[in-house]
N, C-alpha and C positions, 0 to 999 in steps of 0.2 A: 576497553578504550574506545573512542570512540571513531566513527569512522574521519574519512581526511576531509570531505564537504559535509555540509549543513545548507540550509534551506534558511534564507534571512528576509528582512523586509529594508531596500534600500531605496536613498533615492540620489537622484542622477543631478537633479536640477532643484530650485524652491520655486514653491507654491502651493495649489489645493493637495487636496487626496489624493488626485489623480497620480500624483508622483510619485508617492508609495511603490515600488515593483519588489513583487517576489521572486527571490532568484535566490541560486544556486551559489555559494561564494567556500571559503577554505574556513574549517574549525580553525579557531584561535588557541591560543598557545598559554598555560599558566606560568607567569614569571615569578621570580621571587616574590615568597608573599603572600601570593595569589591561588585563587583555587580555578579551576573551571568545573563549570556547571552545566549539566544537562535542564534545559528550562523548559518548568511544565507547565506556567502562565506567565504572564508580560502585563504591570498594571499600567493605563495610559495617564499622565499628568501635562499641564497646559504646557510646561517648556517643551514637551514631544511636538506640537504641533507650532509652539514660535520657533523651533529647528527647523519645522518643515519648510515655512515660511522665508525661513529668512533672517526672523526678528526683523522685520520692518518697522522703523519708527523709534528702536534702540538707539541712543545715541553712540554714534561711535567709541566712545571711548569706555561706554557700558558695555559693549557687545566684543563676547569672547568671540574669536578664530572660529569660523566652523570649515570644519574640510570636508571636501566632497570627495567621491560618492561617502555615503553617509546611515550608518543602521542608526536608526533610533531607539530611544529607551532607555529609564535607567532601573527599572523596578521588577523586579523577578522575585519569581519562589522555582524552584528545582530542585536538583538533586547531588551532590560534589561528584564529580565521574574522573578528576584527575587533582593533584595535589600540585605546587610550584614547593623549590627552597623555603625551607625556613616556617611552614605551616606546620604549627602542630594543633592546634584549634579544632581543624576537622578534619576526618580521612573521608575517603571515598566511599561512598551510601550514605551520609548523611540527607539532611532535607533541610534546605536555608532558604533562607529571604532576605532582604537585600535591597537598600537604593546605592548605586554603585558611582562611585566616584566624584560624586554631586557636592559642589559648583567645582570643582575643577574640570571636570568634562560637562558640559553639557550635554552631550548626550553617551551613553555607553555603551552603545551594542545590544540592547537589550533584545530587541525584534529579533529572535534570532531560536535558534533550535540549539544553540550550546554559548554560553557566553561566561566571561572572564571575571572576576570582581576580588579585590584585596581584602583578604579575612575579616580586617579592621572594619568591614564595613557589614557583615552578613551576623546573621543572627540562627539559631535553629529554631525549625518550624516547627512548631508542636504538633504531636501526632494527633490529633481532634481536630485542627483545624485544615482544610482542603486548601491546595494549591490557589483554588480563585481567589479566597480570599486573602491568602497569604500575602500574594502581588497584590491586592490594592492597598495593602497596609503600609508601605514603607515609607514614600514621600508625603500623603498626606498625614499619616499616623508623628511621623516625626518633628514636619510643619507647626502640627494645634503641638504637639509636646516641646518642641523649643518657641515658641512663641508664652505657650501656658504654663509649664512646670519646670523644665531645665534648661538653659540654654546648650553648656555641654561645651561651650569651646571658647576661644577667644579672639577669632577671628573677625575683624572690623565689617560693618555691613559696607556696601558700596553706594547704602542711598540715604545715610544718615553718618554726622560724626556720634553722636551718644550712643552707649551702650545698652544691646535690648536685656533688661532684668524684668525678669517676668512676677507679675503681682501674684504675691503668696494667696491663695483664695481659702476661702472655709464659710463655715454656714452663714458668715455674717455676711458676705461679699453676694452683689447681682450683679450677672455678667451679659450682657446683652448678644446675642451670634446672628450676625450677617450673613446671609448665602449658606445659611443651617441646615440647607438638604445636601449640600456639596460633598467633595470628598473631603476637605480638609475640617470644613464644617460641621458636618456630623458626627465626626471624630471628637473636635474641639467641644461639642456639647456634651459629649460622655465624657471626655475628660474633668469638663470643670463640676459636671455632678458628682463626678468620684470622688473630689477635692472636699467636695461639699457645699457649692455655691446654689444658689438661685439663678436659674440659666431660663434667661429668655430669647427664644427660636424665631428670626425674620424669614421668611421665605413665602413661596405665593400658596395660596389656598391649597392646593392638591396634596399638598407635601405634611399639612398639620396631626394628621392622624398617625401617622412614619414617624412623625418628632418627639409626637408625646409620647409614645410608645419608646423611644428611645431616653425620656424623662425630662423633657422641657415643660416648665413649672407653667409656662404664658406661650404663647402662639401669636402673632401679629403674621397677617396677610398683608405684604406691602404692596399687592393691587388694589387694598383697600383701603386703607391706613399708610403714612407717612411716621414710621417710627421717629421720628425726629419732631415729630408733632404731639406724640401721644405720650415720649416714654421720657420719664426724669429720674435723675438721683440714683442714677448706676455705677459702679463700681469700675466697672470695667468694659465694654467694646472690642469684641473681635471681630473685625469687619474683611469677610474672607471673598468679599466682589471689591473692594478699595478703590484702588486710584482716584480720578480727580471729584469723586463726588464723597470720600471718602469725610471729608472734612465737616460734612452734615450732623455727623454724628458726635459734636464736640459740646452740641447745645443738651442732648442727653444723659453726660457725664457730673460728677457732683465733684465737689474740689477735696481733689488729691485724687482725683475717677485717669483712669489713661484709658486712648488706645490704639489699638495696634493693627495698624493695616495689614492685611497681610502682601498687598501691591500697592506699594505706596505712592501716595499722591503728593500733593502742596501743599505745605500747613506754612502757617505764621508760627514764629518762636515766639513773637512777643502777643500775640494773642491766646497763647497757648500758657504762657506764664500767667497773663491774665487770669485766664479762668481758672488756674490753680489747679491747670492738668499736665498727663506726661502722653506724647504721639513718642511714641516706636517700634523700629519693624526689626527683623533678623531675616538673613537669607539663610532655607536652611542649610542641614550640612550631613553628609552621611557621616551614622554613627552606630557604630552596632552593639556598642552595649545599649544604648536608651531603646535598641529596635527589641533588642531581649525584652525590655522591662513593660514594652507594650503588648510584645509575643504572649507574656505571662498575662495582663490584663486580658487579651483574649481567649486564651486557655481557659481561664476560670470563669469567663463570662460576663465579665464587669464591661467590657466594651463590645462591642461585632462591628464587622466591616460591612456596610452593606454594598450590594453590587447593583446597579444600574443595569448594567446587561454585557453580555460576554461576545464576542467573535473569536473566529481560528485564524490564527496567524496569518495565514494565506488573505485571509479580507479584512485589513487592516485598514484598506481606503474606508469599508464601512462603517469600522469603528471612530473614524477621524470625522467623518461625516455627522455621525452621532452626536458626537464631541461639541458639535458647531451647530447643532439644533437648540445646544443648551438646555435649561432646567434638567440635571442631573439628579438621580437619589443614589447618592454613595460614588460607587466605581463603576469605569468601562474598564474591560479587563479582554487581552487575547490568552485564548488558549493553543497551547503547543499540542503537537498530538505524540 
């Protein structure tokens, strides 16, 4: 069992990195349901740092509660160290991964050396694959896969009335990827080559040799090139930088082409019928059987997580810092010790 404290990354106030403080606080408790976990990486995703923030610029009536003081996180890989009521899924030595509670909490305790997560949401981690990349897999792996292949649930987005259905892809479909070095990015481009599609990779120069190698068919350096200039008659648009510039990409679609922000911006309905296309996003959602079905893709090879670069728990401000330098390849990921 584990001991009565843990070692957390919390914060007191919103703002930069600075806030982050590593402290001492009480292990968490597994309730009905629930397992707890001993965690031996933390993967980081951009809601960790619109928690830290604040979410400034959310509209109020978008933005969940957040309560202070405050651990961040929702993406772990670990180990099961204690069992709640009613689990029979996993006992104690397993090895799981996990985005935990997501959108219902915002954030979940993740920063933490022991954290909490409802079975419903965890998956087992295949023994081949290490803890690092374990935790980068959850939220962006699940993201490109309910955006790309299943959606998995039926709960309404909050930035759209229509329902997101995701385009069947196969060899005949070209699917364009936005922010293709990213975490959710790179993801989405192994995804829709598994499917079978023709995947073309946007991202800036540095990043083209990492892309192909991950099997992007075309390469566009958009400090060079204006994909919205150069590219027609695609199928599909997954544009994983979106919001309000998002809409650019509607001249590169062919009719009956969608696509899908994944931070959605401002479209027209009636210009969007026009062209004889479909704009939709989904928030995702934890899900742990779809996190199995990526676990498996990664065990066999067909995808990998790439990692950006790792810190220890304790320098978490420097991973946020990272964070905020931008152009990513793959994941930032904290390691527990």
């Amino acid at each position: 069992m584990p001991t009565q404290t843990m070692k957390a990354i919390r914060l007191h106030e919103f703002g930069g990195p600075e806030v982050l403080r590593y402290e001492q606080v009480p292990v968490p408790e597994a309730g009905p349901g629930e397992v707890l976990i001993r965690v031996h990486a933390v993967g980081l995703n951009p809601p960790d740092w619109y928690a830290r923030e604040g979410m400034p610029g959310v509209p109020a009536e978008l933005k969940p509660p957040i309560h202070l003081p405050l651990i961040p996180g929702t993406d772990v890989s670990g180990v099961v160290a204690a069992v709640g009521a009613d689990v029979d899924a996993f006992a104690v030595g397993d090895e799981v991964l996990g985005m935990l509670r997501f959108p219902t909490a915002l954030q979940s305790d993740a920063y933490a050396e022991y954290a909490t997560a409802p079975a419903s949401d965890l998956a087992r981690k295949p023994a081949s694959v290490d803890h690092v990349q374990a935790a980068g897999l959850a939220m962006s792996g699940l993201t490109a896969w309910q955006f790309l292949v299943e959606l998995g649930h039926d709960h309404p987005s909050p930035f759209q009335r229509a329902r997101h259905r995701p385009m069947a892809l196969d060899s005949g479909k070209t699917v364009l990827v936005n922010g293709a070095a990213g975490g959710v990015g790179h993801l989405a481009l192994q995804l829709a080559k598994w499917r079978g599609a023709r995947v073309i990779a946007v991202a800036s120069g540095s990043h083209e040799a990492f892309l192909r190698e991950l099997g992007a068919d075309e390469f566009i350096d958009y400090t060079k090139d204006r994909p919205e200039d150069t590219v027609r008659d695609v199928d599909l648009v997954m544009d994983n930088v979106g919001g309000p510039r998002s809409r650019r990409f509607l001249r590169t679609l062919k009719r009956g082409g969608a696509l899908y922000p994944v931070y959605f911006g401002e479209f027209d309905e009636d210009e969007n019928t026009r062209l004889g296309v479909t704009v939709t996003a989904t928030q995702v959602r934890a899900n742990g059987a779809q996190l199995t079905e990526l676990a498996r893709l990664i065990e066999d090879g067909t995808i990998r997580v790439a990692i950006d670069s790792t810190f220890p728990l304790e320098d978490a401000q420097s991973a946020h810092k990272r964070a905020a330098d931008g152009h990513l390849r793959g994941k930032i990921v904290l390691t527990v010790a």
